[in-house]
C-alpha positions in Angstrom: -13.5 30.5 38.1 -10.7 31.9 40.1 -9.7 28.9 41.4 -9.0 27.6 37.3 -7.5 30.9 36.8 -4.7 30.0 39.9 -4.4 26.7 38.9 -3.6 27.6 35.3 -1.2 30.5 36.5 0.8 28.2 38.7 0.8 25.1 36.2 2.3 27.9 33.5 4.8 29.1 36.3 5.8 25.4 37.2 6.4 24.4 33.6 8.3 28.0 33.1 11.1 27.2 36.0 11.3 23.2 35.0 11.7 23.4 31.1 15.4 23.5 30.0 16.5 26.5 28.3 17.3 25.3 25.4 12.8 25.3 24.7 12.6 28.8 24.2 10.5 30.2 21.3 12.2 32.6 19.3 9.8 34.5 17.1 12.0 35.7 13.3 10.3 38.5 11.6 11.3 40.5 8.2 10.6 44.1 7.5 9.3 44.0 4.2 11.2 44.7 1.1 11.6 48.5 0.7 11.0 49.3 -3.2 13.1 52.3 -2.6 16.0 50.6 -0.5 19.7 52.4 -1.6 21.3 51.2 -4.8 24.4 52.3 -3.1 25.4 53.8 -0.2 28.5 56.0 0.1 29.7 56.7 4.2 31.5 60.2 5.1 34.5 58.2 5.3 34.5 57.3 1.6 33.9 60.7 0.5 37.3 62.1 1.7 38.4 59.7 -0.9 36.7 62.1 -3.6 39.1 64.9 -2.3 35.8 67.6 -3.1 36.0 71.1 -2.1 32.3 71.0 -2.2 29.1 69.4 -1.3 28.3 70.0 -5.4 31.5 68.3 -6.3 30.3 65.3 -3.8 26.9 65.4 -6.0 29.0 65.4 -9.1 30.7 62.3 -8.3 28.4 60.3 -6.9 25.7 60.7 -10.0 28.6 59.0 -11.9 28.8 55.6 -9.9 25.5 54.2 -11.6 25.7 53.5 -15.3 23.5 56.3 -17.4 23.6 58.4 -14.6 21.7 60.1 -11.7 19.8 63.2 -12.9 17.9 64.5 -10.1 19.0 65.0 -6.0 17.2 65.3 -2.9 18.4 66.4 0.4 17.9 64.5 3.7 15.3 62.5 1.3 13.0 65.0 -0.2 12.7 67.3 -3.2 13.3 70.9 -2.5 12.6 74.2 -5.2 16.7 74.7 -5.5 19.5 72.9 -4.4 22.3 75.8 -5.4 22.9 76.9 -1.9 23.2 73.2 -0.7 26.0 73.0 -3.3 28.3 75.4 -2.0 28.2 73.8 1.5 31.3 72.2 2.8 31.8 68.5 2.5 32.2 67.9 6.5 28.5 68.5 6.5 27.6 64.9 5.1 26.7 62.1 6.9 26.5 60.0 3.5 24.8 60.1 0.4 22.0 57.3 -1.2 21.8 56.5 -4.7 18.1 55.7 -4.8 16.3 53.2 -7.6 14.1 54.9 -10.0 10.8 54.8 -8.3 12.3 57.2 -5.2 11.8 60.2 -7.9 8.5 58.8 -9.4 7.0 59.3 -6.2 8.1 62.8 -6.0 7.3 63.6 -9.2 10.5 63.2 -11.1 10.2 61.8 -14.5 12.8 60.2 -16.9 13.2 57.1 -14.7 16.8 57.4 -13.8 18.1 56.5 -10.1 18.3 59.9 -7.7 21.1 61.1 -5.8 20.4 61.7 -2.3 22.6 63.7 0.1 21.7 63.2 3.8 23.2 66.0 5.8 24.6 65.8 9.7 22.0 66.1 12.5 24.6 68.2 14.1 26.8 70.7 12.5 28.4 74.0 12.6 30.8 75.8 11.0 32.1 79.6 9.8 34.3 79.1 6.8 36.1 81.8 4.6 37.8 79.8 1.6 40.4 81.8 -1.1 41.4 80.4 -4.0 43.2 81.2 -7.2 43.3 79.4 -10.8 45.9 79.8 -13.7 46.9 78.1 -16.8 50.4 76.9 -17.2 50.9 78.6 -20.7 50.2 81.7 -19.2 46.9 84.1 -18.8 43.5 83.8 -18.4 44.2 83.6 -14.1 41.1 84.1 -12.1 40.5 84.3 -8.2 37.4 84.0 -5.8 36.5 84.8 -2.5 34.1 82.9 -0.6 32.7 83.1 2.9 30.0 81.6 4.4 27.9 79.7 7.8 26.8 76.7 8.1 24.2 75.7 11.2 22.5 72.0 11.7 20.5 71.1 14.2 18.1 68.3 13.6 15.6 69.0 11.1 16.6 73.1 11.5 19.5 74.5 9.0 20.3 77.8 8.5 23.4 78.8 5.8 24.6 81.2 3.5 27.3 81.7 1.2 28.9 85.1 -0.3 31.5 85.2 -2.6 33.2 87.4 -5.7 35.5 86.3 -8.6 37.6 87.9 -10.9 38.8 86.8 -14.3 41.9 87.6 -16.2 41.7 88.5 -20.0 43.2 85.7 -22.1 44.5 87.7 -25.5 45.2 85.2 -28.6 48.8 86.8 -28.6 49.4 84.5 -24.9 48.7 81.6 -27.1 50.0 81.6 -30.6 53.3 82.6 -32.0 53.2 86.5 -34.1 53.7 84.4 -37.5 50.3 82.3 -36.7 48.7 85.7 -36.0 50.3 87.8 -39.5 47.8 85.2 -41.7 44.7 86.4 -43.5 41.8 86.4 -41.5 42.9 85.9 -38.6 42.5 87.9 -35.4 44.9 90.1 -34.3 47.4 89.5 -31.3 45.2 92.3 -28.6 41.9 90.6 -29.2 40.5 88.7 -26.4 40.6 85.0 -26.7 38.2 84.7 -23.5 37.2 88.0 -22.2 38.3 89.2 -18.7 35.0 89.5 -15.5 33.9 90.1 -12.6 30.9 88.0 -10.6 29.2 88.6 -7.1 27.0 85.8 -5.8 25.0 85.6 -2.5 23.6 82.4 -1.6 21.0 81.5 1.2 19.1 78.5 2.6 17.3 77.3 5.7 14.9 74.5 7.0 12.7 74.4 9.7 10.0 71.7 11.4 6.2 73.5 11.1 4.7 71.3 13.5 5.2 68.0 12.0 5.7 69.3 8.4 9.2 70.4 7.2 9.9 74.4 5.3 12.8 74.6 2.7 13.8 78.1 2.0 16.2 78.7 -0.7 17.3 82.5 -2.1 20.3 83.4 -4.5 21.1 86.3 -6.3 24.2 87.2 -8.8 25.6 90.0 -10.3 28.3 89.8 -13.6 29.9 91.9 -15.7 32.5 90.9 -19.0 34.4 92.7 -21.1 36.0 91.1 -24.2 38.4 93.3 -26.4 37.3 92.9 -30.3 39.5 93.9 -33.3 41.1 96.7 -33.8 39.2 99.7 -34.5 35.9 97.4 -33.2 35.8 98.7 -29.1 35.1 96.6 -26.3 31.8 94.2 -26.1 30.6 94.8 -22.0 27.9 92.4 -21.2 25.9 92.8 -17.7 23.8 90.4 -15.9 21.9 90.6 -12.7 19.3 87.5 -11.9 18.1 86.7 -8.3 15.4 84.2 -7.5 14.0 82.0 -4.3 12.2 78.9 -3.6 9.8 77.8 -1.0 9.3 73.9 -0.2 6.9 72.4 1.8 6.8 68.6 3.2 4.8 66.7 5.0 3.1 63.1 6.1 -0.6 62.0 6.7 -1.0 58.7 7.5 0.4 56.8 4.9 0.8 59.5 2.6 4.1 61.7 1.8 2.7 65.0 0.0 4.5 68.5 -1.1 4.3 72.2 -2.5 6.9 73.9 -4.4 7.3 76.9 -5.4 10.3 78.6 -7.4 10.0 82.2 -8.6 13.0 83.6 -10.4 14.2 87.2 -12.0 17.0 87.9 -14.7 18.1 91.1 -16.5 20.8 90.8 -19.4 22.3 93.6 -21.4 25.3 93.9 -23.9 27.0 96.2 -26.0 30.2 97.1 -27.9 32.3 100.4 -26.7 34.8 102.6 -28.4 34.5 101.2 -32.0 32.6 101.3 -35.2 29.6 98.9 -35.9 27.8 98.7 -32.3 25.6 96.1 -31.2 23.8 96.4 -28.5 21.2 93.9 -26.9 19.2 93.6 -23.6 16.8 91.2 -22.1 14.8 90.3 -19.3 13.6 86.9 -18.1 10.4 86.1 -15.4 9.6 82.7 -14.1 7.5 81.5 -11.9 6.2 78.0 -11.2 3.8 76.2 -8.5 3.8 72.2 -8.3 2.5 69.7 -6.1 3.3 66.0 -5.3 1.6 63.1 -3.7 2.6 59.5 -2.9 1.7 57.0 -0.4 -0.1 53.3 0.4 -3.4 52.3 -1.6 -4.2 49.1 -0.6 -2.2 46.1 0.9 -1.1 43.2 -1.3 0.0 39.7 -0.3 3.5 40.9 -1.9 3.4 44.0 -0.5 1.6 48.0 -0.5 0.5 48.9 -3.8 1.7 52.5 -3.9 0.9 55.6 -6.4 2.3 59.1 -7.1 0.6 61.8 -8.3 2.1 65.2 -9.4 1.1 68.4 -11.0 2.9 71.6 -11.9 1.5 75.3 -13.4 4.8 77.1 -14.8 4.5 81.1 -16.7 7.8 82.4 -18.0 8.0 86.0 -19.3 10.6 87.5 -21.9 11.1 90.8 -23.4 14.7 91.5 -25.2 16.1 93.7 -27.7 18.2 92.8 -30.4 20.5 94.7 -32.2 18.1 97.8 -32.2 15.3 96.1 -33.7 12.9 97.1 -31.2 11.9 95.6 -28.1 10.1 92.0 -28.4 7.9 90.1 -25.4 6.3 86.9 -25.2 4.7 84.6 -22.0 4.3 81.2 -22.3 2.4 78.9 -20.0 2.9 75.4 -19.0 1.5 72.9 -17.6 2.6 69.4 -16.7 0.8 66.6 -14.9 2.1 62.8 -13.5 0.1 60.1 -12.2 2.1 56.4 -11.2 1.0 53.3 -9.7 3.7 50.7 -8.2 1.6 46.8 -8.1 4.3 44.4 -5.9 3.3 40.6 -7.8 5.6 38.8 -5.9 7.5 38.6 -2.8 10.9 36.5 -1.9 10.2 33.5 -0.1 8.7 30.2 -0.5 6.7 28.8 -3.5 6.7 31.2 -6.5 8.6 33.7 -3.9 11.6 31.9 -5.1 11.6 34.1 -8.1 12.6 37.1 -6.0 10.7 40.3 -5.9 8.7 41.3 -9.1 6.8 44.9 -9.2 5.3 46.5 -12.1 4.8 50.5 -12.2 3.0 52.5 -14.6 2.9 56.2 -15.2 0.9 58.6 -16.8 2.1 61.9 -18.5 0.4 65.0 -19.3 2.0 68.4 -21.0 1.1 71.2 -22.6 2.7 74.5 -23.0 2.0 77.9 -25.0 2.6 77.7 -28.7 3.2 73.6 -28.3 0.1 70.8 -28.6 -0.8 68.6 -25.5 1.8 66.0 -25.3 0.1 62.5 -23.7 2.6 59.9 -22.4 3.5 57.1 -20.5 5.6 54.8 -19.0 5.5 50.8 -18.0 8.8 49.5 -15.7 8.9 45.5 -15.2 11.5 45.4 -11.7 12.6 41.9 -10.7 15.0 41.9 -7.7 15.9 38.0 -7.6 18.5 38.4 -4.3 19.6 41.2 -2.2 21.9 44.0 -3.7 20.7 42.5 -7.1 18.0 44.2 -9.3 16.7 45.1 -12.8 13.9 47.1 -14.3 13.1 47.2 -18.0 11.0 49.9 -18.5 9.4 51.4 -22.1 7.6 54.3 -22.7 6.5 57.1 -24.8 6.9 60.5 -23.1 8.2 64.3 -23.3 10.9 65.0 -22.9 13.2 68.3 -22.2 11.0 70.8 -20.4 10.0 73.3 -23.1 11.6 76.5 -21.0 13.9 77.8 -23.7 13.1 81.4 -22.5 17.3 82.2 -22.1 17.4 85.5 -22.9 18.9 85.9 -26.5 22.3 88.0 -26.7 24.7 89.2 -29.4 28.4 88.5 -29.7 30.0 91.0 -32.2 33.3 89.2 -33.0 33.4 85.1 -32.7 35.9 83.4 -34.9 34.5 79.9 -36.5 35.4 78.0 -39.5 33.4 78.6 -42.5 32.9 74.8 -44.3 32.3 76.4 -47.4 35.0 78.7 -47.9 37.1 76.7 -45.9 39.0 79.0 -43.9 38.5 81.2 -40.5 35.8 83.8 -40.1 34.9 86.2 -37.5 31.1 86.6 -37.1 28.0 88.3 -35.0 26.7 85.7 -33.4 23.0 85.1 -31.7 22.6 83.0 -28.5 20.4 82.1 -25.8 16.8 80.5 -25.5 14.2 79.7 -28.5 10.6 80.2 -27.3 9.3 78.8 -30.2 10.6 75.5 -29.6 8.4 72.3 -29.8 8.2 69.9 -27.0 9.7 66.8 -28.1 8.3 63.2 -28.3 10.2 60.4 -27.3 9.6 56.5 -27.4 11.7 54.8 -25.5 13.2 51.7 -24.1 15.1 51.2 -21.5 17.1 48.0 -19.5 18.8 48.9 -16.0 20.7 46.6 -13.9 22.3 47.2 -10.4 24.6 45.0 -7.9 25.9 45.8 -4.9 27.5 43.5 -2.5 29.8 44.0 0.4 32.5 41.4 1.3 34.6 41.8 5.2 35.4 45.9 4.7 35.4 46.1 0.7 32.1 47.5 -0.9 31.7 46.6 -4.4 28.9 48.0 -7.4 27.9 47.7 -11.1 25.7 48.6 -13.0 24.6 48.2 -16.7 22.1 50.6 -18.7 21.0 50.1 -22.3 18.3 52.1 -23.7 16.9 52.3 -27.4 15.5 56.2 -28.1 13.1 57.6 -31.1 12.9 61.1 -30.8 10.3 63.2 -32.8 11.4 67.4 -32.5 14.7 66.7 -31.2 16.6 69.8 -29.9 20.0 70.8 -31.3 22.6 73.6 -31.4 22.7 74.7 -35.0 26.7 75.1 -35.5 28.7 76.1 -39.0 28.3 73.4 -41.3 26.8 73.1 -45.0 24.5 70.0 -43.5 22.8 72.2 -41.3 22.5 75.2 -43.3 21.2 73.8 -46.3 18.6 72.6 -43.4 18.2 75.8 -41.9 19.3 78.9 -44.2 17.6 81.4 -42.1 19.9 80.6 -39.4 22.9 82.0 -41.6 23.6 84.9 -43.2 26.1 85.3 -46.0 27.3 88.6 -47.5 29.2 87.7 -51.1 29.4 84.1 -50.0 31.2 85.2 -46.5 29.7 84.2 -43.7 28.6 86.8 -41.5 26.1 85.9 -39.0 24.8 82.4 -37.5 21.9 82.7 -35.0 22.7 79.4 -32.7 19.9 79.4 -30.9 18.5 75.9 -30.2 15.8 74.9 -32.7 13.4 71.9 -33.9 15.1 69.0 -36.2 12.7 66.4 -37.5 13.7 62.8 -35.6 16.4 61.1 -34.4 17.5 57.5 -33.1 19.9 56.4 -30.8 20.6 53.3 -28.9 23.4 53.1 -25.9 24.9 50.4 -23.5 26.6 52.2 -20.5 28.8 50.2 -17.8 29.8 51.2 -14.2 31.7 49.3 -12.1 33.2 50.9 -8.3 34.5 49.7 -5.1 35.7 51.1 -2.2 37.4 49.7 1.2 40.0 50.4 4.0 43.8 49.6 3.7 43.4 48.6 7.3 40.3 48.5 9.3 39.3 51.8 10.9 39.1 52.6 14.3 37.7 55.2 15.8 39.6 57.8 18.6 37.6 59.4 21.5 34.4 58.3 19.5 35.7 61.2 16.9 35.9 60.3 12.9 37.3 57.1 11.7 41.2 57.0 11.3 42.8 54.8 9.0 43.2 54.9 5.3 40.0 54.4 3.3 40.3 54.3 -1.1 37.8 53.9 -4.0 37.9 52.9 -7.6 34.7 54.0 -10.6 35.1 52.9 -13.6 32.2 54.5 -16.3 32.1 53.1 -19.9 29.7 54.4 -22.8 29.3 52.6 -26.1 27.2 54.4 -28.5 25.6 51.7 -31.0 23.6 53.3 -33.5 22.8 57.3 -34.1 20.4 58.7 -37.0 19.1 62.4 -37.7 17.1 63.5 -39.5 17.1 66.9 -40.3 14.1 67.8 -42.2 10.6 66.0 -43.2 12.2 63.7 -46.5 16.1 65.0 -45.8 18.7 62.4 -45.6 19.1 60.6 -42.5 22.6 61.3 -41.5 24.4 58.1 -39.6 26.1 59.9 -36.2 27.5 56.8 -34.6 30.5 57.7 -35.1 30.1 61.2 -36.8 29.4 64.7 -35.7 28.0 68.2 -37.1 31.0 70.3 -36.8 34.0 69.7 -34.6 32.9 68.9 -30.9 32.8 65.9 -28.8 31.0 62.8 -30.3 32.5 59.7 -30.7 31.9 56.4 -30.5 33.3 55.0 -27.1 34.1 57.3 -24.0 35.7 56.3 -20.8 35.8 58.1 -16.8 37.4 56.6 -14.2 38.4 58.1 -10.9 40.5 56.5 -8.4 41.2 58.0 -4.7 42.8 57.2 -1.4 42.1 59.1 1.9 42.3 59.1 5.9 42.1 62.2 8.4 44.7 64.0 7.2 44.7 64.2 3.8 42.1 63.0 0.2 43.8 62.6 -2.9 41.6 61.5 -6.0 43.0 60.9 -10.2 40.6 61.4 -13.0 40.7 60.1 -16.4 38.3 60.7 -19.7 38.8 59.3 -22.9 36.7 59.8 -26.0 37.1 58.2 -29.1 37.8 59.7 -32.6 34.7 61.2 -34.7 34.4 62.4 -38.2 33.3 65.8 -38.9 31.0 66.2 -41.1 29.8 68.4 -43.4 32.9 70.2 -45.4 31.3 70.8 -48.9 33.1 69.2 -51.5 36.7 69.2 -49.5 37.1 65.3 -47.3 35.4 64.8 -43.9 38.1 66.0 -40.9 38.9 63.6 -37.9 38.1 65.0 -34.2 40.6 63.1 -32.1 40.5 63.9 -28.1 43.6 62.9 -25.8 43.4 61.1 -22.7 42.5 64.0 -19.5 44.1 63.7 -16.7 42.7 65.7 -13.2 43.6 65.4 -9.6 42.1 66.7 -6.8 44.0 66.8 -3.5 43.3 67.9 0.2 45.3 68.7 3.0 44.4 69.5 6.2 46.7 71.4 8.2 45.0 72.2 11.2 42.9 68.7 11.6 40.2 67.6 14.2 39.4 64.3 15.2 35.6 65.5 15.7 33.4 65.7 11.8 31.1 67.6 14.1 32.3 71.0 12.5 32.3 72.0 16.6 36.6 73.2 16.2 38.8 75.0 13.8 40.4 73.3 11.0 42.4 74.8 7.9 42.2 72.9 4.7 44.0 73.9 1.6 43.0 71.7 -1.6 44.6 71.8 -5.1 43.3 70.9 -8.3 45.0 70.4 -11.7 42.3 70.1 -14.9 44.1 68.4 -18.1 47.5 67.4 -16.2 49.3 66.5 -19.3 48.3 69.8 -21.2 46.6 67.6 -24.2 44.5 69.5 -25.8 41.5 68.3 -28.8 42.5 68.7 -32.2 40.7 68.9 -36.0 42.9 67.2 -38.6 41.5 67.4 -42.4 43.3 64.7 -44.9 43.6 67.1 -47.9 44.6 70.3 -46.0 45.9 72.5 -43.0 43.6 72.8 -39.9 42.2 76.2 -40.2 43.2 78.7 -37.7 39.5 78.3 -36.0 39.5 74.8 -35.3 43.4 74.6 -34.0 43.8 72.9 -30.3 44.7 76.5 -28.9 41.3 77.7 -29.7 39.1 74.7 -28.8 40.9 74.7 -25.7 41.8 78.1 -24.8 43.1 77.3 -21.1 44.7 74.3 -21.3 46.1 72.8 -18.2 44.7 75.1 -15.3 45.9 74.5 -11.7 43.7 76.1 -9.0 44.8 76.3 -5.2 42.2 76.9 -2.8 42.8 77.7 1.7 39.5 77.0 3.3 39.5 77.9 7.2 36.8 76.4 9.5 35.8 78.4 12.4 33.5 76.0 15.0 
């Protein structure tokens, strides 16, 4: 036996030194397909292009490049309890951000079935920042100015930050904006009144993770103090509202196995109080708001496939929301309400690229499973079937349908009084001022939604230029819709107890969200973006990328068909290019941003566009037109005081400017057969105008 064993060893050796090289076996493998491989991914490098003063505006921008949207965000890939004090981080502190398919927030227990945004932060990172910035409008009042400091630490899977900051805001008076002729009309308010009331805001902001042997701990805490004074008519005081809310979250993650599980918990506390000074007629209100809520997640591999892992996702969440409030000395009013909400998914791979039927490309089917059920509301069953073909790489599609809840039913805002609010009165067609009710509706039904929905993505990259698209169409039948009740004789012949008339004038509207009957829509949204270097980056010292980098998203929204129904056998009102009372709603809207950046310096232009709408809903007089111009924003940043090193590990000073509605376009009402009442004139749909806000933000290493 030993001497076969030699003989074999040396026969092997032999035929090892005489065989050419050319005869060596090369073994190919391929990861398998990952169902929640990146839609899109966007490097550091590209988001100087945005020009963001924030990690929120980074969020903001980057849940446009997919069309429909992207709702939800995690943070270095999982779900956390509150992602407000991740928001106020600087942008340095990215390494990139993922737009994730679909199925990434199924398994973590996000419904809705919309890609997720998710923002992967620097391994290592630290920095001490103070940032000062002031806004004012070009016509004049209505400034503000903030404060800000704050500490960013990253290390790993450790981070550690907080953010303090105060604001101020100026009074805007509706003498700053129109002329003392407008102002000697009938009805309307006089010049000292406030237009937007002046305030005052304190906000604290705190965060940290930490490994727990091989589980991860999210800690999130915030708290806010504000205070508002708006000046009413003459002889009517001053309205002083105060708020006070602070609230924390605790995240757990972990892995066993093959298994991605975590606890949530978010636990929240808000006071509210209001009340008119120095005048006749006071109204005073006050509120306070308790929330607490537990939920757990699941996901991970069931059995293996040919194509692939059949995966699954459970979730389950208890919620209890507290209100008592006081309105307008009516006596003091409480309610609870419980919820509870429960998701099971299953993702079945059918085929896998390749040979034979593999040609097809990767086919996966997923189903999920809804359960809900709050105080005051019926258990609400749904669920959810997605078809995803991905015939290439970079190209997919999923056409999903569904009948589910939608809208979390936690309209426990507490309700507040405004003494003096000028609207337009449809049905004695001219200006009013009113008392006006706001805030949450307890008593609101979950709605029901039956859905469809068709979402395609492409992304390609060709030499340095990146390049996306996306299309989303979706078909919606909504039973209990929410809406906004707003002045108009549709909506109170629908619901009278929501205004009150004194001798015909209209003297109260409690706007408060309620319960219409159904509605229909159907939508086709396009996104296109692409992105690239002016010349190809190289990198100094092993620092950040020099060079130039830009970007280009284009968003485009076609609304087909709208229907409401307001009431059980009411009319059903055709919206598809109409609107209840003057407010955005037309037919076609348009956002595009474009942006060039390197070391030194981020510049970005941004452009909506909405299309014309009829208001509806004027008595007997003709239907008005709502027409909004073309807005215009740029964002810029400078850095005077720049480092070669993204680390956050030296100083840097950057100063960044923004200018909202750069051609000072404002929306405007137009009626065929009459002037535009006072109420609905551009000045007072768009109090502010162009605004122009200049912000120094010094980085301490």
């Amino acid at each position: 036996m030993p001497f076969m064993l030699g003989v074999g060893l040396y026969a092997a050796f032999a035929q090892e030194q005489t065989a050419p090289a050319s005869s060596e076996i090369v073994v190919t493998g391929r990861r398998p397909a990952d169902p929640d491989a990146p839609l899109q991914t966007i490097a550091s490098e590209e988001i100087d292009t945005f020009a963001a003063e924030t990690v929120g505006d980074v969020i903001t921008a980057a849940q446009r490049r997919v069309a429909g949207g992207a709702r939800d965000v995690f943070v270095n890939g999982r779900r956390l309890g509150d992602i407000s004090d991740i928001s106020r981080l600087p942008p340095e502190a990215i390494e990139k951000v993922e737009i994730l398919p679909p199925s990434a927030g199924a398994r973590q227990g996000f419904g809705g079935g919309a890609p997720v945004v998710n923002v992967v932060l620097k391994k290592h990172f630290r920095a001490l920042q103070a940032n000062a910035n002031g806004t004012l409008a070009t016509d004049g009042g209505g400034e503000a100015a903030r404060l800000e400091v704050g500490h960013t630490l990253l290390r790993g899977d450790k981070r550690l930050n907080t953010t303090l900051s105060g604001g101020l805001q100026g009074p805007l008076r509706y003498q700053d904006r129109f002329s003392p002729a407008a102002l000697s009309e009938g009805g309307v308010p006089n010049g000292t009144a406030s237009l937007r009331p002046s305030g005052q805001q304190l906000t604290l902001l705190a965060g940290a993770a930490l490994p727990v042997g091989r589980q991860q701990l999210s800690l999130s805490g915030n708290g806010n103090l504000n205070r508002s004074a708006r000046v009413l008519e003459e002889g009517r005081g001053v309205l002083r509202t105060n708020s006070r809310g602070f609230g924390g979250s605790a995240t757990l993650t972990g892995v066993a196995g093959h298994h991605f599980w975590s606890l949530l918990a978010n636990a929240a506390t808000s006071t509210f109080d209001s009340g008119t000074r120095g005048g006749i007629g006071a109204v005073d209100s006050s509120s306070a708001t308790t929330t607490v809520s537990i939920s757990a997640t699941a996901s991970g591999s069931v059995v293996r496939l040919p194509a692939g892992s059949m995966q699954y996702n459970a979730s389950g969440s208890l919620g209890r929301d507290r209100l008592s409030q006081g309105l307008d000395r009516t006596g003091t009013l409480a309610s609870v309400r419980r919820s509870r909400d429960a998701q099971l998914g299953l993702s079945i791979p059918l085929l896998k690229r390749g040979a034979g039927w593999g040609r097809v490309g990767d086919v996966f089917i997923r189903t999920q499973a809804q359960f809900a059920r709050a105080t005051g509301s019926g258990a609400v069953q749904g669920y959810e079937q997605t078809l995803g073909w991905s015939p290439l790489h970079g190209l997919s599609a999923e056409w999903s349908t569904g009948n589910q809840a939608v809208g979390a039913n936690r309209e426990l805002v507490p309700s507040t009084i405004d003494s003096d609010v000028l609207v337009f009165d449809p049905l004695a067609q001219a200006s009013v001022r009113v008392v006006q009710v706001r805030g949450g509706n307890p008593d609101l039904r979950i709605p029901k939604q039956r859905r469809s929905a068709l979402r395609v993505n492409y992304n390609q990259r060709m030499g340095g230029t990146s390049y996306g698209a996306s299309i989303y169409y979706t078909r919606n039948r909504t039973d209990d819709p929410i809406l906004t009740p707003s002045p108009s004789l549709l909506l109170e012949q629908a619901f009278p107890d929501r205004f009150v008339r004194v001798a015909g004038t209209l003297t109260r509207i409690d706007v408060r969200p309620l319960n219409a009957f159904r509605q229909s829509n159907a939508s086709l949204s396009l996104a296109a973006n692409a992105s690239g270097g002016l010349r190809h980056p190289q990198r100094r010292g092993g620092g950040a990328a020099m060079g130039t980098r830009w970007t280009l998203n284009l968003s485009y929204t076609r609304r087909l068909s709208e229907r409401l129904q307001l009431t059980p056998g009411g009319p059903v009102l055709d919206l598809s290019a109409a609107q209840i009372g003057p407010g955005a709603g037309g037919r076609d809207s348009f956002n595009g941003q474009a942006g060039v950046a390197n070391a030194r310096f981020g510049v970005q232009l941004r452009a909506d566009w909405m299309s014309a709408s009829t208001v509806l809903g004027q008595g007997g007089a003709r239907d008005g037109t709502y027409s909004q111009p073309v807005l215009f924003g740029l964002d810029t940043n400078f850095n005077l005081k720049a480092s070669a090193d993204r680390s956050g590990g030296k100083p840097t000073i950057r100063v960044h400017l923004s200018v909202e509605n750069l051609m000072n376009d404002r929306p405007a009402v137009v009626f065929p057969d009459r002037p535009t009442p006072f109420a609905l004139l551009p000045a007072n749909l768009d109090p502010l105008g162009r605004t122009i806000r200049l912000s120094v933000r010094a980085t301490l290493g």
